[in-house]
C-alpha positions in Angstrom: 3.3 -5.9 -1.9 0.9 -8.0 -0.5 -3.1 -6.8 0.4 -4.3 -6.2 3.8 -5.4 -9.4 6.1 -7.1 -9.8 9.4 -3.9 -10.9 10.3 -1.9 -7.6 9.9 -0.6 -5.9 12.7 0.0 -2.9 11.1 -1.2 -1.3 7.6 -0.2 1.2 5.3 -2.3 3.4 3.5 -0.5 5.5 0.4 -2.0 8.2 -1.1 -1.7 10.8 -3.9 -1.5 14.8 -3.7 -5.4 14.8 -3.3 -5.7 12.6 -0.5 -7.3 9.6 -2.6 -5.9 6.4 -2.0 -3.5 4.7 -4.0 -3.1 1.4 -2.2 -3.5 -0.1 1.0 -0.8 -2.3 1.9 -0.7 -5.3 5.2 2.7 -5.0 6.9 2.5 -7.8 9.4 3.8 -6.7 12.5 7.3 -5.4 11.8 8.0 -3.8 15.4 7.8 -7.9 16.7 10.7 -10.4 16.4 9.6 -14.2 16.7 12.4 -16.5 17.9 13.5 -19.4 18.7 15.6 -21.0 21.2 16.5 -24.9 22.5 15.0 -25.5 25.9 12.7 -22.7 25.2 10.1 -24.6 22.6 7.0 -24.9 26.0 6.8 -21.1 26.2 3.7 -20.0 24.2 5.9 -16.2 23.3 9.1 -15.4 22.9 10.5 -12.8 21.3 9.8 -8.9 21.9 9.6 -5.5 20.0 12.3 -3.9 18.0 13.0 -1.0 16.0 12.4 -1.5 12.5 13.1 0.3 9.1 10.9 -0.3 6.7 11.3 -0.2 2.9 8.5 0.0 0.6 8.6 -0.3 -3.5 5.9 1.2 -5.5 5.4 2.5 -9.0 7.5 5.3 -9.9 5.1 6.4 -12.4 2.5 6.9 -8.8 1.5 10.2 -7.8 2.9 9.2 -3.9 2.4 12.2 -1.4 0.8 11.1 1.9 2.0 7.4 3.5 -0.7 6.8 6.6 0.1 4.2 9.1 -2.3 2.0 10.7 -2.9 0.0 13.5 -5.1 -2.9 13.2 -7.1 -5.0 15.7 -10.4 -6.8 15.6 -10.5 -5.5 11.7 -10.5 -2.0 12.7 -8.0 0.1 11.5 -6.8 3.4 13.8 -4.9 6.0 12.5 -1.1 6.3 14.1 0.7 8.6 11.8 0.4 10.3 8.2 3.5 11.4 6.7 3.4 14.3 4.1 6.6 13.4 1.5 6.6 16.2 -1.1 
């Protein structure tokens, strides 16, 4: 797990059965390949947006009931989806 940055695309927020926050989590932007190709290195982007599965690992001893994803941009996080597991 690593800790939310300025530089994350994308955040998750998990959450126990009382809606208090367990951790927040920096996801990068997952949904974005980066790649590279010969005869291509003068182009300032290429790549484009995929569909991604993510995995996360957290305690199993953690009360885990809510998972929130964020959007992030100019340090302002919006609200895309919460996800009720149990």
């Amino acid at each position: 797990m690593k800790m939310l940055s300025s530089k994350d695309k994308y955040a998750l927020k998990v959450l126990d059965k009382n809606k208090k926050e367990i951790f927040m989590i920096g996801l990068g932007n997952p949904f974005y390949i980066h790649a590279q190709h010969i005869d291509f290195e003068d182009r300032d982007f290429f790549g484009g947006y995929v569909d991604a599965e993510l995995e996360i690992a957290f305690p199993f001893e953690a009360d885990v009931v809510y998972f929130v994803l964020y959007s992030q941009e100019d340090k302002f996080l919006r609200k895309i989806n919460e996800i009720k597991i149990k």
